[in-house]
TORNU-880184 format. One line per 3 residues: number of its first residue (from 1); their letters; for each residue x, y, z of C-alpha. Coordinates in Angstrom, 1 decimal. Layout:
REM TORNU-880184
NUM) A) X,Y,Z | ...
REM end
This chain:
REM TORNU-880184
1) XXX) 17.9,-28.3,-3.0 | 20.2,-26.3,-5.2 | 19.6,-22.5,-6.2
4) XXX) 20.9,-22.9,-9.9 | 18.4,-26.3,-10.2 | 15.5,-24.0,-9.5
7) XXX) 16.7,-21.4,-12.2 | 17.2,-23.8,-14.0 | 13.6,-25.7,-13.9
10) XXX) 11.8,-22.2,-13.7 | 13.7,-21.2,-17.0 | 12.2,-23.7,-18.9
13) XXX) 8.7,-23.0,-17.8 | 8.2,-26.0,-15.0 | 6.3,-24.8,-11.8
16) XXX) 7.9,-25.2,-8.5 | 6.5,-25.9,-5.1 | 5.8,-24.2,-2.5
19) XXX) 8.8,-25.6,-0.5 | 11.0,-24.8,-3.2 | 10.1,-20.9,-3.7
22) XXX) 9.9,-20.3,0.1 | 13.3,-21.8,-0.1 | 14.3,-19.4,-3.0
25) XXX) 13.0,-16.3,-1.0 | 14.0,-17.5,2.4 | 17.6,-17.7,1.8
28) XXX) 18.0,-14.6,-0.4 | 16.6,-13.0,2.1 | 19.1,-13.9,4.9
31) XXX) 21.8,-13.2,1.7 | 23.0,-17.1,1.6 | 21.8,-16.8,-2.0
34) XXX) 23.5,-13.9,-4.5 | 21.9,-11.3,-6.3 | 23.6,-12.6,-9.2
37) XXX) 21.3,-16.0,-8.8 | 18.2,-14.3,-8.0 | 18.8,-11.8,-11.1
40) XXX) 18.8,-15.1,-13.2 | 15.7,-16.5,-11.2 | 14.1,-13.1,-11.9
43) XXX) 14.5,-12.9,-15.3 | 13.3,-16.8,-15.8 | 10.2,-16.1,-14.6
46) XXX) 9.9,-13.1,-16.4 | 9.8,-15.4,-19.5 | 8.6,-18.5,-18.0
49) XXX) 5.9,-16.4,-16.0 | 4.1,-18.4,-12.9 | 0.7,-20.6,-12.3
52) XXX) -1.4,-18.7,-9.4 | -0.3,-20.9,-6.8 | 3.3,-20.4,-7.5
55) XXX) 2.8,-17.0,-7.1 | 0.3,-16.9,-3.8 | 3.0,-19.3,-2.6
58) XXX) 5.8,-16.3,-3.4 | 3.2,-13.8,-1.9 | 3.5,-16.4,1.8
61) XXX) 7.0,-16.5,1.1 | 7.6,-12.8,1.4 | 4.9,-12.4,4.0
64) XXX) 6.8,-14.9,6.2 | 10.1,-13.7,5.6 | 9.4,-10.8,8.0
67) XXX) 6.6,-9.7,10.9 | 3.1,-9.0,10.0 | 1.6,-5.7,11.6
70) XXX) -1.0,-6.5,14.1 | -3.8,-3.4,13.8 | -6.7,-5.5,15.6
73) XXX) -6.3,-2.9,18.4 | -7.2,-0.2,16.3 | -10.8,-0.3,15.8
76) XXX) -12.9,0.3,11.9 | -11.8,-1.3,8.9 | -8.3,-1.0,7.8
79) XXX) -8.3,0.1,4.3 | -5.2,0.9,1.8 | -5.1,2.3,-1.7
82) XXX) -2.1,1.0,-3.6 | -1.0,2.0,-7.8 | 1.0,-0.4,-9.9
85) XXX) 3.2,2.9,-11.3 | 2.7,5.7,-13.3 | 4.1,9.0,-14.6
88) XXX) 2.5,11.8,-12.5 | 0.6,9.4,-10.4 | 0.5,11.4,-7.1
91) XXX) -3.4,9.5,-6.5 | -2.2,8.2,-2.7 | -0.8,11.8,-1.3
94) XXX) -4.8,13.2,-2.4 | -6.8,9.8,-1.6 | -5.5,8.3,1.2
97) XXX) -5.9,12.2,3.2 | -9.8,12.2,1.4 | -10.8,9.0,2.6
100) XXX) -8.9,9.2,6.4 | -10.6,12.4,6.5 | -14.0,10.8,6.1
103) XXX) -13.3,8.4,9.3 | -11.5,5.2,7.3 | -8.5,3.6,9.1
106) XXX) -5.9,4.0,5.9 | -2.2,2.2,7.0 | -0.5,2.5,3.8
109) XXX) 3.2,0.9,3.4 | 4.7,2.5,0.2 | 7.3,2.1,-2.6
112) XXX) 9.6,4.0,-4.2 | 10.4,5.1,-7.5 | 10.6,1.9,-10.2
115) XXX) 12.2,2.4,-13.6 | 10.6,5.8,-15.2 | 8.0,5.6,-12.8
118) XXX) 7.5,7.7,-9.5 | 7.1,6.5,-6.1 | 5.0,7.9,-2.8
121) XXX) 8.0,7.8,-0.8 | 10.3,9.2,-2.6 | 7.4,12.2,-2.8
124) XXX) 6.7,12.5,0.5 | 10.8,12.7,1.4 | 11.0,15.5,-0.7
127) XXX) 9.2,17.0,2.3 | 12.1,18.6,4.5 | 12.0,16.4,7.8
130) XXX) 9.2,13.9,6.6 | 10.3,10.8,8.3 | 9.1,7.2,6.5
133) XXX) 11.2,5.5,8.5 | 8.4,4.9,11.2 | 8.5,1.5,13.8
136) XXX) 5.8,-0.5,13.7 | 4.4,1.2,17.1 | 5.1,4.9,15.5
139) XXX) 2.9,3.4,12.9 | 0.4,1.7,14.4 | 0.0,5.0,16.9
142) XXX) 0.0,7.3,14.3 | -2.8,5.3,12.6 | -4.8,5.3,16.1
145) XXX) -4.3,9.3,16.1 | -4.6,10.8,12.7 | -6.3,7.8,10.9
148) XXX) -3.5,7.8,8.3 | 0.1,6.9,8.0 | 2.7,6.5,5.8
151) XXX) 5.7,3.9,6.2 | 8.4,2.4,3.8 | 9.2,-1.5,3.6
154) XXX) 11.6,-1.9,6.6 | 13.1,-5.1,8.0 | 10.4,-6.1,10.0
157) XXX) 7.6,-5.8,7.2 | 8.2,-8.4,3.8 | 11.7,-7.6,3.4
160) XXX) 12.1,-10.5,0.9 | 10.3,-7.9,-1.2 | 12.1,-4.6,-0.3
163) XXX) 15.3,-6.7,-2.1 | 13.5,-7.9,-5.1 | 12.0,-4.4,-5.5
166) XXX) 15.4,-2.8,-5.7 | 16.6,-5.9,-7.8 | 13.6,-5.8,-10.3
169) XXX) 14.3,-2.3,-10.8 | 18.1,-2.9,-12.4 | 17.6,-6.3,-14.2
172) XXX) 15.2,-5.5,-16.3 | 12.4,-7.2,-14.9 | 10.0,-4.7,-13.3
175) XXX) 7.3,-5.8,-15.8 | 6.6,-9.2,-14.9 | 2.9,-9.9,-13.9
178) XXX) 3.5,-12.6,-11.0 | 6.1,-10.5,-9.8 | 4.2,-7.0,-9.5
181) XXX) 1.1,-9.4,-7.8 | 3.4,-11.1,-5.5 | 5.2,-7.6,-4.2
184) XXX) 2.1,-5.8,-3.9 | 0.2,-8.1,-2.2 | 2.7,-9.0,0.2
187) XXX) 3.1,-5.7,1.8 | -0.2,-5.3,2.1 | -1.5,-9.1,3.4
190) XXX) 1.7,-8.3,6.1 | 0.5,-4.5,7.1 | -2.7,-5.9,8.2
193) XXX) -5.2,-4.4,6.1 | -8.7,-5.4,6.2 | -9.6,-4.2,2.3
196) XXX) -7.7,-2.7,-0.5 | -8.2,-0.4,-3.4 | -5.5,-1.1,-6.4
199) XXX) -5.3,1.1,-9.3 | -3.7,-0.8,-12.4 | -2.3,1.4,-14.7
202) XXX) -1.8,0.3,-18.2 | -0.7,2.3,-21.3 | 3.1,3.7,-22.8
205) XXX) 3.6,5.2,-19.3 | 3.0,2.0,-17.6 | 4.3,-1.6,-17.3
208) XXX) 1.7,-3.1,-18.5 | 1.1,-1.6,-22.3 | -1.7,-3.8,-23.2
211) XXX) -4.9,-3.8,-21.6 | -5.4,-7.4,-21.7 | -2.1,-8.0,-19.1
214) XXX) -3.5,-5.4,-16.6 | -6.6,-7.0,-16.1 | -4.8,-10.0,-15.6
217) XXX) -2.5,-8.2,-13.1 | -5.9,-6.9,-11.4 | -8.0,-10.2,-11.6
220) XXX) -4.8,-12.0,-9.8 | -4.6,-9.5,-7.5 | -8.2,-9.7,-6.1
223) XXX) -7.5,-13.4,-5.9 | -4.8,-13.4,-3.6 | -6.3,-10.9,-1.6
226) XXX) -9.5,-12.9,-1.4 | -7.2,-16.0,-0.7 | -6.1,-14.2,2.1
229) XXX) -9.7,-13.0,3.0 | -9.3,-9.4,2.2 | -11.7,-7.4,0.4
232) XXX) -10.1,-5.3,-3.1 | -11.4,-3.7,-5.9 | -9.1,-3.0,-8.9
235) XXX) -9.7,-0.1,-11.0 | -7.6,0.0,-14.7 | -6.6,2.9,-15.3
238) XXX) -5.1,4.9,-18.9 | -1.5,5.8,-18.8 | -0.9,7.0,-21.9
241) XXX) -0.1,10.3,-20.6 | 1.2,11.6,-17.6 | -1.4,12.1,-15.0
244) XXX) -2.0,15.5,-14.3 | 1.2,18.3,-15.0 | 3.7,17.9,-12.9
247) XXX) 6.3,14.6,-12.7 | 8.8,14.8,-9.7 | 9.2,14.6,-6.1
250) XXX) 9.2,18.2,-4.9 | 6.9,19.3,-8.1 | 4.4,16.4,-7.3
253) XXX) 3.6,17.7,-4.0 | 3.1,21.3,-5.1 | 0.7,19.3,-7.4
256) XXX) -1.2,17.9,-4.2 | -1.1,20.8,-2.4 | -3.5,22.1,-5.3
259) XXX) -6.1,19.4,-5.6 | -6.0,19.0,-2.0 | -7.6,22.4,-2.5
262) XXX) -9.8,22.1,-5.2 | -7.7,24.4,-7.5 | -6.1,20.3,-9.0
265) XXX) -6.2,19.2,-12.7 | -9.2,18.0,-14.1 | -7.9,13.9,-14.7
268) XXX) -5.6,13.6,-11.2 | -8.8,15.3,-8.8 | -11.6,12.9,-11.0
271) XXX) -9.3,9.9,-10.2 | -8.1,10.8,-6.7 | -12.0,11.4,-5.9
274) XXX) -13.0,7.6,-7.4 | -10.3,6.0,-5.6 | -11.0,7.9,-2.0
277) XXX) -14.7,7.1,-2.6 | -14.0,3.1,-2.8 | -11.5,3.2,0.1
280) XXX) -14.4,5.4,2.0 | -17.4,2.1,0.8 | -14.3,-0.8,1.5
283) XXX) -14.0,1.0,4.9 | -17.8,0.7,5.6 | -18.0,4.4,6.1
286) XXX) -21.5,4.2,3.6 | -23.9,2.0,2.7 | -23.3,2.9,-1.1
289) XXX) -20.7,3.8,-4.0 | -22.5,6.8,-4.5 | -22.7,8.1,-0.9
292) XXX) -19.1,7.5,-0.8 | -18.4,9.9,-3.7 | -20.6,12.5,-2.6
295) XXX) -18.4,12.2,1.2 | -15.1,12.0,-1.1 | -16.1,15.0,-3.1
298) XXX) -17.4,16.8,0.2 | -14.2,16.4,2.0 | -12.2,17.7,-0.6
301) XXX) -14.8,20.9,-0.8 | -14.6,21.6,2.5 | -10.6,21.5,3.1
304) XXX) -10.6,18.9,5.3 | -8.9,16.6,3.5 | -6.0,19.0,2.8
307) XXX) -6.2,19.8,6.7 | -5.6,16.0,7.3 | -2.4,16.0,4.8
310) XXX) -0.9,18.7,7.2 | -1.6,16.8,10.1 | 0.1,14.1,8.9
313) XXX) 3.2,16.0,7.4 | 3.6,17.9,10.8 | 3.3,14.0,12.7
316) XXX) 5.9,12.2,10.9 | 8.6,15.5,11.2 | 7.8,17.0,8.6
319) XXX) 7.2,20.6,7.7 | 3.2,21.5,6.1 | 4.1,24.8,6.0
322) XXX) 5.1,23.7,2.2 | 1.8,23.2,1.4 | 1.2,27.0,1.5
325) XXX) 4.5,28.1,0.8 | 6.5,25.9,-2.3 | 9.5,27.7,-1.8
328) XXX) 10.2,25.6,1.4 | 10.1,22.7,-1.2 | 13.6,21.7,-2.8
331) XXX) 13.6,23.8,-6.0 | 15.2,23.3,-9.3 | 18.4,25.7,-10.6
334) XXX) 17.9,26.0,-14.0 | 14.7,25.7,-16.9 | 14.4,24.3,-20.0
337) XXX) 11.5,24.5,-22.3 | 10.5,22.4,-25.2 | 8.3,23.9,-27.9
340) XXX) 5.8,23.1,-30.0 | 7.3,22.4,-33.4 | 3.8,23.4,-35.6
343) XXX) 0.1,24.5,-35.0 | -1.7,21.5,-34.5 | -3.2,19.7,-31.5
346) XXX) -1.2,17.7,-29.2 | -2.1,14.0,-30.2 | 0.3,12.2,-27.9
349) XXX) 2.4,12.5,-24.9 | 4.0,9.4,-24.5 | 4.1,9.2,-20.7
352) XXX) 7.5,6.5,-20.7 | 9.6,8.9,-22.7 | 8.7,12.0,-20.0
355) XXX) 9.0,9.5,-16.9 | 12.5,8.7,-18.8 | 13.2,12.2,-18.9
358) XXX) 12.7,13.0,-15.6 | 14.7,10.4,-14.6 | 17.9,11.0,-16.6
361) XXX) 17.8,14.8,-14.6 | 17.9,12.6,-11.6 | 13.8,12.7,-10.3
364) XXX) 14.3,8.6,-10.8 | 17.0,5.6,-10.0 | 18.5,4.0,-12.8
367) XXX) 20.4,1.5,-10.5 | 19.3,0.8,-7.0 | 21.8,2.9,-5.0
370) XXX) 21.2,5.7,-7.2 | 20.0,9.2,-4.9 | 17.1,10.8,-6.4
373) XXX) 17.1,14.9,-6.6 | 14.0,16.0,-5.3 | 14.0,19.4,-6.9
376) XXX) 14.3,18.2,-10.6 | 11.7,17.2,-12.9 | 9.0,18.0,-15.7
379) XXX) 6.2,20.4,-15.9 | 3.7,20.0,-18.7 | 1.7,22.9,-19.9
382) XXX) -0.6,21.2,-22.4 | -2.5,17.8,-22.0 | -3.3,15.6,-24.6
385) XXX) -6.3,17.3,-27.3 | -5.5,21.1,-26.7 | -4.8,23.4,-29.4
388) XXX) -1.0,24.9,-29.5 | 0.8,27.3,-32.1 | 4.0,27.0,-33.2
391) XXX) 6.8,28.0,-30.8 | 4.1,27.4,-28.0 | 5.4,26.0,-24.5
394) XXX) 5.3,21.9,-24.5 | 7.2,21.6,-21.2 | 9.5,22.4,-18.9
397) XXX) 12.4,20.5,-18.0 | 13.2,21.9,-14.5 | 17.3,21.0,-13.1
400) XXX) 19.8,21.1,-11.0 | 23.0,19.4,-13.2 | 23.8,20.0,-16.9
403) XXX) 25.1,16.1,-17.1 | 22.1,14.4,-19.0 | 20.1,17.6,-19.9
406) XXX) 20.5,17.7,-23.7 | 19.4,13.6,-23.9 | 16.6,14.8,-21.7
409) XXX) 15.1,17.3,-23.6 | 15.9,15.3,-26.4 | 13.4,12.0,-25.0
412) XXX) 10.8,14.3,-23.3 | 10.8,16.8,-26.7 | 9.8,12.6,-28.6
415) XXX) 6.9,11.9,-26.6 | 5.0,14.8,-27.8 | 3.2,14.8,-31.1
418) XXX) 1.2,17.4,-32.8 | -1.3,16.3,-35.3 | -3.5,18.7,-37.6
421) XXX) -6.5,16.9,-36.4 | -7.8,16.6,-32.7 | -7.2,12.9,-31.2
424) XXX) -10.5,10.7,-30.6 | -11.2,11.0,-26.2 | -10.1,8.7,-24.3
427) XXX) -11.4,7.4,-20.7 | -9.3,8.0,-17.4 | -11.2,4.8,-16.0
430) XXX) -11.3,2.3,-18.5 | -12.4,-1.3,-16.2 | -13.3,-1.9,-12.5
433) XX) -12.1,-5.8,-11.5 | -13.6,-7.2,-8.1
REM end
């Protein structure tokens, strides 16, 4: 069996076996195949795309390239919450504390940032000391303790994927449907999770634009979690904006700090609330939806749920005293703001063009070794439908290095438009799959 036959066969749309794509993963994995070959696999199947068994039979693959976590010791139902990307989509740092806080088990493996969109680790590291660098017994104890824990993809757990994450990310590939199923539900069929919540973005901040591709993201999801006897729900999700104000590490958590305490915007606390209320119903916690919003929306009244992000900050080495006090947080040099060029309303905010901008400022990677800056990032101070005058505040571009900044404010100052007419509403949940 040769590597470039695969490429080759895959490139001009034939499925392969099983055999052959655990042989694909296998050997990348253990580095006898190049990146340069799995770049050119990638990008075939990017155009060829895959049949659902080709792709459960990648999701086995990069299950069985590492060790599955084993959580049958830990009693309840293990339930995770996981987001296909977005700009300002800080949802796990507020759900996964609501719903552990209401008495579900939540292990939740997480990602970094992808192209212009954010990721949970890279938030939570902007935490001084926050270690996500956890053993599998650090995990699974923490989890026994506190309910909750947070760990990045490490060689033990699917690290066939934590290479084709990093590879997606510079080849131009990030956006393929069997490849987002296959990664996603690979780490979360090896962290040994009894149900899972998925939240499928879709819009100009997004990978998938269209609606139509991210409900077949979410319907293939569901089935390879059901293939693999887990219980998920998918909720789509617009992305045509940033979610909530704030996009970057440091600024994101300042961000959760607030809605943790009820003082959140309106869009990011609505959604954090829906998804902690299925994880709290997946985990068995009520007998009903609706029970599980009212315990979602009590335990974000009532602080606990905040309380439980501190307790999980201060477990894995980190500091919570910067949920009180942001000035422990890493903090930006310099401002720039972006103004409003007429009156109008703001009709737009294309989210890709401020995850973009972030990420030229250096909140994202452009290539996979690139260090992110924790400090750095955008604040918005409108949301899409409010009124603004002329010379009125857009943005702010928040920095640490002059390099990129004029090409930033240049993207982040295109994805705003002001219209003389308000924009028709549009709805934060748009589907629920499973």
């Amino acid at each position: 069996m040769r590597t470039v036959d695969l490429i080759r066969r895959k490139r001009d749309g034939e499925e392969l076996s099983a055999d052959e794509i655990s042989f694909l993963i296998q050997n990348y994995t253990q580095g006898q195949i190049p990146d340069y070959q799995m770049a050119a696999f990638l990008m075939a199947v990017f155009f060829s795309d895959m049949g659902d068994q080709e792709v459960t039979a990648m999701t086995r693959a990069m299950v069985a390239s590492g060790s599955t976590i084993d959580l049958s010791s830990i009693s309840g139902v293990k339930v995770d919450k996981h987001s296909t990307g977005g700009v300002g989509d800080k949802t796990s740092l507020i759900a996964a504390p609501l719903a552990a806080a209401a008495g579900v088990m939540v292990p939740m493996i997480s990602g970094r940032a992808l192209g212009h969109t954010g990721g949970t680790l890279d938030k939570l590291e902007a935490i001084p000391g926050f270690r996500t660098n956890l053993t599998v017994d650090e995990f699974r104890e923490q989890l026994r303790m506190y309910n909750l824990a947070f760990m990045g993809q490490s060689a033990e757990v699917a690290p066939a994927d934590g290479k084709l994450y990093a590879m997606r990310d510079v080849t131009g590939t990030i956006e393929s449907i069997p490849l987002i199923a296959s990664s996603i539900m690979s780490k979360k069929v090896a962290e040994g999770i009894d149900a899972l919540v998925l939240d499928v973005k879709v819009g100009s901040g997004a990978f998938m634009k269209k609606q139509v591709d991210a409900r077949k993201l979410a319907q293939l999801m569901v089935a390879i979690g059901r293939r693999h006897d887990k219980r998920v729900q998918a909720l789509i999700t617009d992305m045509n904006q940033p979610l909530g104000f704030a996009i970057g590490n440091a600024l994101e958590v300042m961000e959760v700090s607030q809605t943790l305490q009820n003082a959140g915007p309106t869009d990011l606390t609505r959604l954090s609330l829906e998804l902690a209320a299925r994880m709290i119903f997946l985990g068995r916690v009520t007998m009903t939806l609706d029970d599980a919003r009212e315990m979602a929306q009590r335990k974000l009244l009532d602080g606990s749920g905040y309380r439980k992000f501190k307790e999980v900050i201060k477990a894995q080495g980190g500091d919570a005293n910067v949920l009180d006090r942001f000035d422990l947080l890493p903090n930006a040099t310099g401002v720039r703001e972006i103004l409003s060029p007429r009156n109008g309303y703001v009709s737009a905010i294309e989210a890709e063009y401020v995850g973009l901008a972030s990420a030229m400022i250096g909140a994202g990677r452009e290539t996979k070794d690139d260090t992110v800056d924790p400090a750095v990032g955008v604040i918005l101070e409108v949301k899409v439908g409010q009124k603004v005058d002329a010379g009125a505040v857009l943005c702010r571009l928040y920095y640490t290095k002059e390099d990129r900044l004029e090409e930033a404010a240049e993207t982040v100052e295109e994805a705003f438009r002001v219209s003389a007419a308000p924009p028709e509403d549009r709805d934060l949940i748009l589907e629920v799959v499973g």
